[in-house]
FIKOLZA-1660 file (N, C-alpha, C; in steps of 0.1 Angstrom, whole numbers, plus 5000, padded with zeros to 4 digits):
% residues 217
   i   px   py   pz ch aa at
   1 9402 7839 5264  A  X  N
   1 9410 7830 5256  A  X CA
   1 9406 7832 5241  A  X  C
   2 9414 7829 5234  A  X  N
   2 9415 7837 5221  A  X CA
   2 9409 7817 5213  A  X  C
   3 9402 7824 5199  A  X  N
   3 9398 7813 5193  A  X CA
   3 9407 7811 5177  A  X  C
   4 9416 7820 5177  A  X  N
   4 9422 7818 5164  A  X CA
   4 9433 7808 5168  A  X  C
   5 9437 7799 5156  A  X  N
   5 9449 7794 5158  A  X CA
   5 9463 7795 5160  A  X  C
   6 9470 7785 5163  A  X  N
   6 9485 7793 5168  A  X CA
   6 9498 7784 5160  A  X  C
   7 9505 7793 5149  A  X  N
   7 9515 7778 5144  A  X CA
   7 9527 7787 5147  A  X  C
   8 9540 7776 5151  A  X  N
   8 9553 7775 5151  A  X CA
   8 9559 7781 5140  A  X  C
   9 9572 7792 5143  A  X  N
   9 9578 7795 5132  A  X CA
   9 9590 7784 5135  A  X  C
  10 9594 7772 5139  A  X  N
  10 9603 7765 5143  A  X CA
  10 9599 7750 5143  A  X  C
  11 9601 7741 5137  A  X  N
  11 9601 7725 5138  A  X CA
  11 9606 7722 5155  A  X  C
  12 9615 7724 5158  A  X  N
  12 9617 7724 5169  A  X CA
  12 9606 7730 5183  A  X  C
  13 9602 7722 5187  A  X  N
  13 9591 7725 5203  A  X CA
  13 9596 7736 5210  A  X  C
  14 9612 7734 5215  A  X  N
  14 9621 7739 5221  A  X CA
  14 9621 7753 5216  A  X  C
  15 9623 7752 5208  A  X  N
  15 9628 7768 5204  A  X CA
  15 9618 7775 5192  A  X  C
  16 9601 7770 5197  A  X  N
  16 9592 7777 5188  A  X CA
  16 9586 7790 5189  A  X  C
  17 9589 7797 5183  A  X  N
  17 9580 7812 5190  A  X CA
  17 9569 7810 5181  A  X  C
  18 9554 7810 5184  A  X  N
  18 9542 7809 5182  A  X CA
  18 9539 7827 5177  A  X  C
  19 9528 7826 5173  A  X  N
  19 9522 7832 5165  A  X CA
  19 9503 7835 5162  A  X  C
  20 9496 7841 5161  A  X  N
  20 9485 7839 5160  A  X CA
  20 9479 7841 5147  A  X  C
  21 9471 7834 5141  A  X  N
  21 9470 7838 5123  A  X CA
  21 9456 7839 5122  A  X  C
  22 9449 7851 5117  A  X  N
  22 9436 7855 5115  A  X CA
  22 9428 7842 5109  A  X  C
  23 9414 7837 5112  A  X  N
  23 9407 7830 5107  A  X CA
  23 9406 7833 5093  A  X  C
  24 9404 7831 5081  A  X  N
  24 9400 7835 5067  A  X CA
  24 9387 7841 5070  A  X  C
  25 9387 7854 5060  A  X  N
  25 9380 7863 5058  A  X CA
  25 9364 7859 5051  A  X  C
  26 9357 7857 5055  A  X  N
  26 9337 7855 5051  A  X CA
  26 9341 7854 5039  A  X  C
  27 9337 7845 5034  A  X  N
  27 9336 7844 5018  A  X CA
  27 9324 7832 5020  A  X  C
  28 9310 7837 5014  A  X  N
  28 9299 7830 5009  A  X CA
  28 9299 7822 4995  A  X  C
  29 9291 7813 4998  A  X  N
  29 9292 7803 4985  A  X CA
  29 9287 7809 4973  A  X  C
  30 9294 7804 4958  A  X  N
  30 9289 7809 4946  A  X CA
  30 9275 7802 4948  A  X  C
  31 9277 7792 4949  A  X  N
  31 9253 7787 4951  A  X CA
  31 9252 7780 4955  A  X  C
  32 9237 7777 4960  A  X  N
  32 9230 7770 4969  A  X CA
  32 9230 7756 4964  A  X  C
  33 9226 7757 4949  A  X  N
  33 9221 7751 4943  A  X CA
  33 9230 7731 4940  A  X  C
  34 9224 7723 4942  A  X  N
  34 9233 7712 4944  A  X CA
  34 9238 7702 4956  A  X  C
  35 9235 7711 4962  A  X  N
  35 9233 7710 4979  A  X CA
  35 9223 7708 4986  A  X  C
  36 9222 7700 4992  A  X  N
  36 9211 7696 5009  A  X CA
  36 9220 7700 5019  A  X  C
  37 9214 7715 5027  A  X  N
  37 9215 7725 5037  A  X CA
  37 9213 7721 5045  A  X  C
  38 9222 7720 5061  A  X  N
  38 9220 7716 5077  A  X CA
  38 9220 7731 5081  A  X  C
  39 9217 7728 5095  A  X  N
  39 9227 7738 5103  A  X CA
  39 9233 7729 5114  A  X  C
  40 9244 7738 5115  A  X  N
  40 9253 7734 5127  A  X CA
  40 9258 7740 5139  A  X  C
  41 9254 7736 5149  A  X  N
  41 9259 7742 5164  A  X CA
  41 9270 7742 5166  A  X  C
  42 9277 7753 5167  A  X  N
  42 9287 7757 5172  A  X CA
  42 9294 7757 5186  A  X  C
  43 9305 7753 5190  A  X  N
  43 9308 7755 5200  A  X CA
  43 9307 7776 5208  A  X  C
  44 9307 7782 5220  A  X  N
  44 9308 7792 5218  A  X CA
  44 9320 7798 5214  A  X  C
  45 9315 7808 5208  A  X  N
  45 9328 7819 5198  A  X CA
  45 9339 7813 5189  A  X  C
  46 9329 7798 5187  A  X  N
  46 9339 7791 5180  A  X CA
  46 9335 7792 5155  A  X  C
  47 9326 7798 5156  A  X  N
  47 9321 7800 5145  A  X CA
  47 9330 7796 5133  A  X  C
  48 9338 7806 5130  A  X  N
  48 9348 7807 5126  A  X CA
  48 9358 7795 5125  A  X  C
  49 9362 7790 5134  A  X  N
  49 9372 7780 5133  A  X CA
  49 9363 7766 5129  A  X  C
  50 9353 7766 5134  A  X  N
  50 9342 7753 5126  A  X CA
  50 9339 7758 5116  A  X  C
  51 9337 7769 5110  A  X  N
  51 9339 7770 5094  A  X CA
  51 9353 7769 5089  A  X  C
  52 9361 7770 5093  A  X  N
  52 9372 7765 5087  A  X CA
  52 9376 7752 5091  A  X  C
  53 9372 7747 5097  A  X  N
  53 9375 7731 5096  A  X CA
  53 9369 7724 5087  A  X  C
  54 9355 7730 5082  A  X  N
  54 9342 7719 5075  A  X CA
  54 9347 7722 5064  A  X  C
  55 9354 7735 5056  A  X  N
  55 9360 7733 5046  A  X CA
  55 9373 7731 5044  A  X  C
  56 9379 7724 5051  A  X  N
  56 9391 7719 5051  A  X CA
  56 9388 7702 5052  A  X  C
  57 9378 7699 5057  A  X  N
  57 9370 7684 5056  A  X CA
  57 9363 7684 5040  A  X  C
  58 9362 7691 5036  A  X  N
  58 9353 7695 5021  A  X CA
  58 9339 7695 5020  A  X  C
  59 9336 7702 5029  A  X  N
  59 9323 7707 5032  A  X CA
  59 9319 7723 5027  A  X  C
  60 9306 7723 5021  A  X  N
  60 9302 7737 5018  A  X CA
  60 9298 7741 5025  A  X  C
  61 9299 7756 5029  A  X  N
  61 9296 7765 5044  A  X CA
  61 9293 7777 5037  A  X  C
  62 9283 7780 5048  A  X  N
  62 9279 7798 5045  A  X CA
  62 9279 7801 5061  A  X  C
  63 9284 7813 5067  A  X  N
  63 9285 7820 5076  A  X CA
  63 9279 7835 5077  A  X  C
  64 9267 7840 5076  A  X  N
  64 9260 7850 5075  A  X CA
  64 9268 7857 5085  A  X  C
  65 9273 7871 5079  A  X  N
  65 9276 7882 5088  A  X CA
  65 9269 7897 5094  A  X  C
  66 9275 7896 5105  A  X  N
  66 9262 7912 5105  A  X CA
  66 9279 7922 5109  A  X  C
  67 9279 7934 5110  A  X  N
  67 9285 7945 5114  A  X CA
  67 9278 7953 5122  A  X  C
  68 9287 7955 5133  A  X  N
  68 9281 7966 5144  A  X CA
  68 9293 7974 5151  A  X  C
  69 9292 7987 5155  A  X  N
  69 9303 7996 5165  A  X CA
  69 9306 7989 5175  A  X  C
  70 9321 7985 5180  A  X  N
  70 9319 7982 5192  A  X CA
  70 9324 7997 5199  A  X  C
  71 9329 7994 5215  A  X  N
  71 9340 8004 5215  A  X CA
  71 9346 7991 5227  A  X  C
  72 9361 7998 5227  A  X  N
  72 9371 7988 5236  A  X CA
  72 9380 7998 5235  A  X  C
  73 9383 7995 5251  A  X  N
  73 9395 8005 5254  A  X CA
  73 9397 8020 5248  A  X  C
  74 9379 8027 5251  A  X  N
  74 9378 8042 5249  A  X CA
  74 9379 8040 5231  A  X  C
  75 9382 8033 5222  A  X  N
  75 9380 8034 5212  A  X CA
  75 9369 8028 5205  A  X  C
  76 9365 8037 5194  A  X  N
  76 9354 8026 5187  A  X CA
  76 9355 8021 5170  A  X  C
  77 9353 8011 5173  A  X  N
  77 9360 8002 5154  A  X CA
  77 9347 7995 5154  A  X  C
  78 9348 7990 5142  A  X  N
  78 9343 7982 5133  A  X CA
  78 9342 7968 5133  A  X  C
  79 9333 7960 5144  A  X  N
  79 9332 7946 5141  A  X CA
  79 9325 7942 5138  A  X  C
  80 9328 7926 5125  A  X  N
  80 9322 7916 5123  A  X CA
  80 9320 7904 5131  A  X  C
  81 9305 7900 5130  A  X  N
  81 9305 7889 5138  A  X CA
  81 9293 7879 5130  A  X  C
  82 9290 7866 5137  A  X  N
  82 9283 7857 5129  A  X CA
  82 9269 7866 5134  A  X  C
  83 9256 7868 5124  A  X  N
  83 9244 7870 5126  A  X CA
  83 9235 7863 5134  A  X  C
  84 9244 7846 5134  A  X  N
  84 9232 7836 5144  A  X CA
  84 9246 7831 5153  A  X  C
  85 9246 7839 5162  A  X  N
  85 9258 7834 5173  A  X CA
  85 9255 7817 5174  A  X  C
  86 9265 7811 5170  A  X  N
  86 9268 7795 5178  A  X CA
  86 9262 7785 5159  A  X  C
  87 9260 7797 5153  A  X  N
  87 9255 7786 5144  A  X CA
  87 9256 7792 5130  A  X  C
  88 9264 7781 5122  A  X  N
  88 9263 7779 5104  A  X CA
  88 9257 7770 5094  A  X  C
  89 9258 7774 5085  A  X  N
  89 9250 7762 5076  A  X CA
  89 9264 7754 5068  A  X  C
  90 9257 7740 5066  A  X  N
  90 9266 7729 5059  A  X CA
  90 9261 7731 5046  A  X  C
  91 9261 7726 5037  A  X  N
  91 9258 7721 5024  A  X CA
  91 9262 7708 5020  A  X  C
  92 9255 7697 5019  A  X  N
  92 9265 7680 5019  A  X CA
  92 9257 7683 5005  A  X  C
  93 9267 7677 4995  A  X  N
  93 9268 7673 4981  A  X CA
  93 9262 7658 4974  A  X  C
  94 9260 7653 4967  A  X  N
  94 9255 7638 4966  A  X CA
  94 9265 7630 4970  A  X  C
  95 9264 7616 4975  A  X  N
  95 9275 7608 4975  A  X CA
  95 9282 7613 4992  A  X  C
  96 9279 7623 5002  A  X  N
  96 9285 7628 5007  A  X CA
  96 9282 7629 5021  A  X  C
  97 9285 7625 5028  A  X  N
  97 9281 7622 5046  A  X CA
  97 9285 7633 5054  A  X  C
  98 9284 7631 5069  A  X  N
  98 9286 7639 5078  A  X CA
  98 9300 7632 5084  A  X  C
  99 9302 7621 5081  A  X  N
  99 9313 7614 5086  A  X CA
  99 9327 7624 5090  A  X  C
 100 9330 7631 5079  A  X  N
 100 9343 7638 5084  A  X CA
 100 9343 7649 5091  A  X  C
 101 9326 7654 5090  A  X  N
 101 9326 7665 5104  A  X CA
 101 9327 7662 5112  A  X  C
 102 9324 7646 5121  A  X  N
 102 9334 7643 5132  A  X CA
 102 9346 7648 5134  A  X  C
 103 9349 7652 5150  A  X  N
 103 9358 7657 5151  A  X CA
 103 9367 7672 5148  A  X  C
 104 9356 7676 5140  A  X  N
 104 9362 7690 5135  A  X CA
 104 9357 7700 5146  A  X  C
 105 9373 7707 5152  A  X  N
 105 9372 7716 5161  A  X CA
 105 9361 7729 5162  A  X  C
 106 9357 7730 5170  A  X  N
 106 9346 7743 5167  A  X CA
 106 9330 7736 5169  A  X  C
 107 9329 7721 5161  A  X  N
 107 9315 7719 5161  A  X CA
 107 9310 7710 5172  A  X  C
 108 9297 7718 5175  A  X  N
 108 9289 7708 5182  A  X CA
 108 9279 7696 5182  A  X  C
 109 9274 7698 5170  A  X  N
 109 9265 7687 5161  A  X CA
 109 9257 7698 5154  A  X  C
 110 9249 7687 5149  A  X  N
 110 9236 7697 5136  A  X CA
 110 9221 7699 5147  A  X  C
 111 9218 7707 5140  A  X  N
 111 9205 7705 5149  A  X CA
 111 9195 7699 5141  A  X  C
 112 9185 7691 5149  A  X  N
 112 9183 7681 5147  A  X CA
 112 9163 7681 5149  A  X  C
 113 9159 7673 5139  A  X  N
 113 9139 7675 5142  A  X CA
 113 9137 7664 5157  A  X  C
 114 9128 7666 5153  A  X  N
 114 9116 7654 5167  A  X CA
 114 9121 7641 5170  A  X  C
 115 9125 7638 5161  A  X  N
 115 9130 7626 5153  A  X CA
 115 9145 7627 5156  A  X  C
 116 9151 7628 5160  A  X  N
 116 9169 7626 5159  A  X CA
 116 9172 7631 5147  A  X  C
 117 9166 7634 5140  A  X  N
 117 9172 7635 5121  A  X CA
 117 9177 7649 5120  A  X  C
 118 9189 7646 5111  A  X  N
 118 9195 7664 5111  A  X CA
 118 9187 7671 5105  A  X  C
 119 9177 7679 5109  A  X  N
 119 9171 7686 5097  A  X CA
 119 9176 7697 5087  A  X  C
 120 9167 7696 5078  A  X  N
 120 9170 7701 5063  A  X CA
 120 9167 7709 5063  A  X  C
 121 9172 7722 5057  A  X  N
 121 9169 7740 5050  A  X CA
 121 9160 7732 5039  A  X  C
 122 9145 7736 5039  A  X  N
 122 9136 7733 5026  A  X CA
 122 9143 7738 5015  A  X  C
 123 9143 7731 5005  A  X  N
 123 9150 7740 4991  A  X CA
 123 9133 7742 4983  A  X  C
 124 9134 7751 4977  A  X  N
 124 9120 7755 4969  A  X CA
 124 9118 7742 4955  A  X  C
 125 9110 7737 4957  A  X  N
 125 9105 7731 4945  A  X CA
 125 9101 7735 4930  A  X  C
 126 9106 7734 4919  A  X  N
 126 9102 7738 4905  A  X CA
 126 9086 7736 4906  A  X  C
 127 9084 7747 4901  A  X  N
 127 9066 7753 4895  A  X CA
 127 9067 7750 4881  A  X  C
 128 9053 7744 4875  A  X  N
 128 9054 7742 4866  A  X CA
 128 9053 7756 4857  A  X  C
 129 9059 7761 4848  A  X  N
 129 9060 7771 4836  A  X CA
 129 9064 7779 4847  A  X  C
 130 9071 7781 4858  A  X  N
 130 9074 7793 4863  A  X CA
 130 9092 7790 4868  A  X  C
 131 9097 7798 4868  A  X  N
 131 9112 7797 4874  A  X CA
 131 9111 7792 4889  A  X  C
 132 9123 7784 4894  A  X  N
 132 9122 7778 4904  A  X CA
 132 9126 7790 4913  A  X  C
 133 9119 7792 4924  A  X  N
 133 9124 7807 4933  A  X CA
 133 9136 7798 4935  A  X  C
 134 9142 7813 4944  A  X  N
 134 9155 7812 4949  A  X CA
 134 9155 7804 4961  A  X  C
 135 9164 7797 4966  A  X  N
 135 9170 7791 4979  A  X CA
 135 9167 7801 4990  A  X  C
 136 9164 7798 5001  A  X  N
 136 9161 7801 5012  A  X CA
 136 9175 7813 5016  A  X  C
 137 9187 7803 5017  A  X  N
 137 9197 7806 5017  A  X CA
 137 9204 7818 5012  A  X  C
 138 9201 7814 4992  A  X  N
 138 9207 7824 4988  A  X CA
 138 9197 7837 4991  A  X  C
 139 9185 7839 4992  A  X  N
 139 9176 7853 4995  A  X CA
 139 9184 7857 5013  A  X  C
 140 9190 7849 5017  A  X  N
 140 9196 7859 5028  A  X CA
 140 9208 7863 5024  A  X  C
 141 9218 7853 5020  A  X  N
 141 9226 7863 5013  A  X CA
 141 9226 7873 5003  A  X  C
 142 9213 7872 4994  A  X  N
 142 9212 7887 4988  A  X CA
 142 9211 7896 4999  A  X  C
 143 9203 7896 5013  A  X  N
 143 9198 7900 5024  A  X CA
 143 9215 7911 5028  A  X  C
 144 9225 7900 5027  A  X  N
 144 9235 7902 5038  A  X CA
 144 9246 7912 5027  A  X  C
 145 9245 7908 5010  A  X  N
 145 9254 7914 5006  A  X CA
 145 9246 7931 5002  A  X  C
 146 9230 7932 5001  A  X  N
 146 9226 7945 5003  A  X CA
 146 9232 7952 5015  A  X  C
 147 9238 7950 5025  A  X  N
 147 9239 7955 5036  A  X CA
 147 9227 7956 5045  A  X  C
 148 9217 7950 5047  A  X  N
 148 9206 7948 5059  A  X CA
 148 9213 7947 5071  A  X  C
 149 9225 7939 5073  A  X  N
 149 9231 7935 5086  A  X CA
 149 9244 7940 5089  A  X  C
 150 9240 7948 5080  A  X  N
 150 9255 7961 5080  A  X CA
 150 9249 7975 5093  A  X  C
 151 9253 7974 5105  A  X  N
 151 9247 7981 5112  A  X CA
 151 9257 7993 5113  A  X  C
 152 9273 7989 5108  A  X  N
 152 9279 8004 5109  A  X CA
 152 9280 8012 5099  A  X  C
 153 9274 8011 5090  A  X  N
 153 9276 8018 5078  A  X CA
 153 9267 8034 5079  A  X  C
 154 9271 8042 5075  A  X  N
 154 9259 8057 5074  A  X CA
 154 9248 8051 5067  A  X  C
 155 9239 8055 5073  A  X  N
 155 9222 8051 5070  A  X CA
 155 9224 8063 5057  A  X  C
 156 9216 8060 5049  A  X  N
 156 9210 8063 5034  A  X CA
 156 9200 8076 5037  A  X  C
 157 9205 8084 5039  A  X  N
 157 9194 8097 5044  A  X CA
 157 9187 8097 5035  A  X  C
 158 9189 8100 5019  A  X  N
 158 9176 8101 5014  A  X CA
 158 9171 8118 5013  A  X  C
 159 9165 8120 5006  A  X  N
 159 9157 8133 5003  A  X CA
 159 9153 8141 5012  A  X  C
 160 9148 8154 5012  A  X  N
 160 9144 8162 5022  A  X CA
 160 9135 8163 5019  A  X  C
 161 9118 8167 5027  A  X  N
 161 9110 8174 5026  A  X CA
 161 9102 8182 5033  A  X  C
 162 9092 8190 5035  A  X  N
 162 9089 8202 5039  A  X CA
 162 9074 8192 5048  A  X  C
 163 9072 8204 5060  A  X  N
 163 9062 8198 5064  A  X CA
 163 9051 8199 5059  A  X  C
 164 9041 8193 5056  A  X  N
 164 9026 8195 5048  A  X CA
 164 9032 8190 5033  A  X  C
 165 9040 8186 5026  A  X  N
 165 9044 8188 5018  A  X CA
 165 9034 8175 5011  A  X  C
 166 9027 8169 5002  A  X  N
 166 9022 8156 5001  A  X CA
 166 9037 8147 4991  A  X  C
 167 9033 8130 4994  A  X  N
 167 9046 8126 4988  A  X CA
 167 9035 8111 4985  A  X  C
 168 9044 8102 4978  A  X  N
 168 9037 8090 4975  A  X CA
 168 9048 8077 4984  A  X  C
 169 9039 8073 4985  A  X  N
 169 9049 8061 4997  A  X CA
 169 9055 8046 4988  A  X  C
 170 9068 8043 4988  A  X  N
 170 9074 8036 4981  A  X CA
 170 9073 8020 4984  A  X  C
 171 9075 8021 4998  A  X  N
 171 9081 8007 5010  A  X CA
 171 9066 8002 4999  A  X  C
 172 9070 7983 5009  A  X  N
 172 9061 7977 5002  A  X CA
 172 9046 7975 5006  A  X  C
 173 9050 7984 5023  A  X  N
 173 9041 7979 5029  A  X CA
 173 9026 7991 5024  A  X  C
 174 9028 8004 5022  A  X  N
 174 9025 8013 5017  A  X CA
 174 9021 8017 5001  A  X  C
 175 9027 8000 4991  A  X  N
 175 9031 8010 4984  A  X CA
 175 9026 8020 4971  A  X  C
 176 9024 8028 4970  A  X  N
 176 9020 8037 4957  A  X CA
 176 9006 8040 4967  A  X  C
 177 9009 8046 4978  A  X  N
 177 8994 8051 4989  A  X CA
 177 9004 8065 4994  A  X  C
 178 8993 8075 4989  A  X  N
 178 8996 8088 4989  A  X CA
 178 9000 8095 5007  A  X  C
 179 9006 8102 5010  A  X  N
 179 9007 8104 5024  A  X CA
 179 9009 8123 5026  A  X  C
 180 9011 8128 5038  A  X  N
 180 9016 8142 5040  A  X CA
 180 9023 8141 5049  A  X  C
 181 9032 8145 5044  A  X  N
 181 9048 8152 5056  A  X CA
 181 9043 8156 5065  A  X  C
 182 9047 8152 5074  A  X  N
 182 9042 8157 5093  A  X CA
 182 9059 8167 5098  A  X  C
 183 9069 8158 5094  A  X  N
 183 9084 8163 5098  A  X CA
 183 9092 8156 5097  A  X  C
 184 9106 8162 5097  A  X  N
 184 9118 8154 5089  A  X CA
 184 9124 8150 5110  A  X  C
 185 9128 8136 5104  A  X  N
 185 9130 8132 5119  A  X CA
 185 9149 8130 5116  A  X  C
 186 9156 8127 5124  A  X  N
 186 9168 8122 5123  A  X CA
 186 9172 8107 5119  A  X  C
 187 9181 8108 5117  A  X  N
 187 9188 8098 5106  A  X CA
 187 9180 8091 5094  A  X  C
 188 9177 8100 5083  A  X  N
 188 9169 8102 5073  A  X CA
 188 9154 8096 5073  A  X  C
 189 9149 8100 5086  A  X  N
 189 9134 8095 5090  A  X CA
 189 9126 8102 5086  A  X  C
 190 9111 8102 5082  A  X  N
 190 9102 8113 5079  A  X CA
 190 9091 8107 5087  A  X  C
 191 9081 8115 5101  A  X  N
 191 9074 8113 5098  A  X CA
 191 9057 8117 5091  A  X  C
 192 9053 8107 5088  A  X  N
 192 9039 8109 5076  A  X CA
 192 9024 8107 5083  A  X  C
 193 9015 8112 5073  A  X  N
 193 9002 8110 5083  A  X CA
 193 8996 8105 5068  A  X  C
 194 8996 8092 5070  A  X  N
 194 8988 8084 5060  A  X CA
 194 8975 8074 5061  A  X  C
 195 8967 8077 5054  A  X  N
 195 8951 8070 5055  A  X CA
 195 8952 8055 5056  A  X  C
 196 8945 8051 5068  A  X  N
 196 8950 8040 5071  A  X CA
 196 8934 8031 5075  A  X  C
 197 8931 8022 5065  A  X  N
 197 8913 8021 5064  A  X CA
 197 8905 8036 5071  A  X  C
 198 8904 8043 5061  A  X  N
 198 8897 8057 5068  A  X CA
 198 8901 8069 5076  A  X  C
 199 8911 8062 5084  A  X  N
 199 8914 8071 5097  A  X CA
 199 8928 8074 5093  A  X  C
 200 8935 8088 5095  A  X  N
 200 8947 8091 5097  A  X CA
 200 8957 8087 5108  A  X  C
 201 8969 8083 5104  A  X  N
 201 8980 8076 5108  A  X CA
 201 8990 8079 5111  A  X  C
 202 8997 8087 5120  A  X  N
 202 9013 8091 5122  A  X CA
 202 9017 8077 5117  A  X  C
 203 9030 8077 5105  A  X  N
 203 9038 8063 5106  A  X CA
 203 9054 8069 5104  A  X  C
 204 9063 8065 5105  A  X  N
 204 9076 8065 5104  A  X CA
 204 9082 8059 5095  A  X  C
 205 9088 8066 5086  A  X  N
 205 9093 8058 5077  A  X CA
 205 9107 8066 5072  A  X  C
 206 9112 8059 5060  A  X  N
 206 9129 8062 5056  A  X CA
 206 9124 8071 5046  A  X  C
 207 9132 8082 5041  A  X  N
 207 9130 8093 5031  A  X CA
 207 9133 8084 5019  A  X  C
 208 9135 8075 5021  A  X  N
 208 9141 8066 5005  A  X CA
 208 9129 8062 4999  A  X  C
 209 9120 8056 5008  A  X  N
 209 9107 8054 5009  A  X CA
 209 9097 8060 5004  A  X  C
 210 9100 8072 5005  A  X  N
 210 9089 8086 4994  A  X CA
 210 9097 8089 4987  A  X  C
 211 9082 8096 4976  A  X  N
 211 9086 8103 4965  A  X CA
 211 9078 8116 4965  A  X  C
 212 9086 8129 4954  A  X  N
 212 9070 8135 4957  A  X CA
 212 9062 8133 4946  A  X  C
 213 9053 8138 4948  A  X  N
 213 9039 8134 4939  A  X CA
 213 9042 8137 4929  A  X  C
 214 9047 8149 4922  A  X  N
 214 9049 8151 4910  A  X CA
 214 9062 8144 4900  A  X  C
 215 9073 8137 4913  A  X  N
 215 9079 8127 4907  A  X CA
 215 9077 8114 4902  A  X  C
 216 9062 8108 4910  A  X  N
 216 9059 8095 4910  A  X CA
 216 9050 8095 4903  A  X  C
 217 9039 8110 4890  A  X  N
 217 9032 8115 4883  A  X CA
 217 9040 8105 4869  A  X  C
% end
């Protein structure tokens, strides 16, 4: 059964021929900011249509997307789908209840603490002389609009290099810790043999990730 809605090109019952109209296209909020964040349980595969109900109630919504291949019927395309199956986030504004999300098609309630209480997305607190970090929220959607959860897109090969070749390691987990090319792996993978408290280390990593030494000189 299909979850998108269905309108009448006819006032008349009798003589309506129906129609099926795409849910509106992901569009994430301009900011977090102003807002106290829920989440909300979704009915299944109902995502979509409870975000378009909550803002059609006047509710703020963010729907995190991921991209993946499917295939269907011997073909393979390009689908979007929600990142946390069954669940979105609200935003309630000052002055502003849950009252009119009653009843809106798609939802199943918020999820909730120990306590019955809807719980709250912590928002970061102002440091004193330092900038307030970012929202929880908005650091995933920087997350989602870098492409992290873009799984169909061509992976970022990245540079070539030679086996033995020495390179400087970029990631953060590594970073600016010298390594040597072991071999170029597929879909722009290198693996490296890097000193790891004393002892050498086969690790795997992205070619984007190195540099060579005389570049990072």
């Amino acid at each position: 059964m299909t979850n998108l809605p269905r309108f009448a090109l006819s006032a008349d019952p009798g003589q309506a021929h129906y129609f099926t109209a795409p849910i509106l296209n992901h569009e994430p909020p301009e900011t977090f900011e102003g807002f106290t964040w829920f989440v909300v349980v979704c009915n299944p595969k109902c995502e979509r249509r409870a975000q378009l109900g909550l803002r059609r109630a006047g509710y703020q919504t963010y729907l995190p997307q991921t991209k993946r291949w499917v295939v269907h019927a011997r073909k393979k395309e390009e689908r979007e789908n929600p990142l946390f199956p069954r669940y979105l986030f609200i935003g309630i504004k000052p002055g502003q209840d849950f009252f009119k999300m009653r009843g809106v098609d798609g939802v199943e309630g918020l999820v909730r603490d120990g306590y019955g209480v809807p719980a709250r997305i912590p928002a970061p607190e102002p440091r004193e002389g330092q900038e307030t970090p970012p929202h929880p929220l908005a650091r995933l959607l920087e997350r989602e609009l870098a492409g992290e959860f873009d799984f169909a897109r061509e992976p970022e090969k990245g540079p070539t290099f030679e086996p033995g070749e020495p390179v400087v390691v970029t990631s953060w987990a590594f970073e600016r810790r010298q390594a040597l090319v072991l071999s170029m792996l597929s879909k722009g993978r290198v693996e490296v043999l890097i000193d790891m408290f004393g002892r050498g280390a086969r690790v795997k990593l992205k070619a984007t990730e190195l540099q060579r030494l005389e570049a990072a000189e």
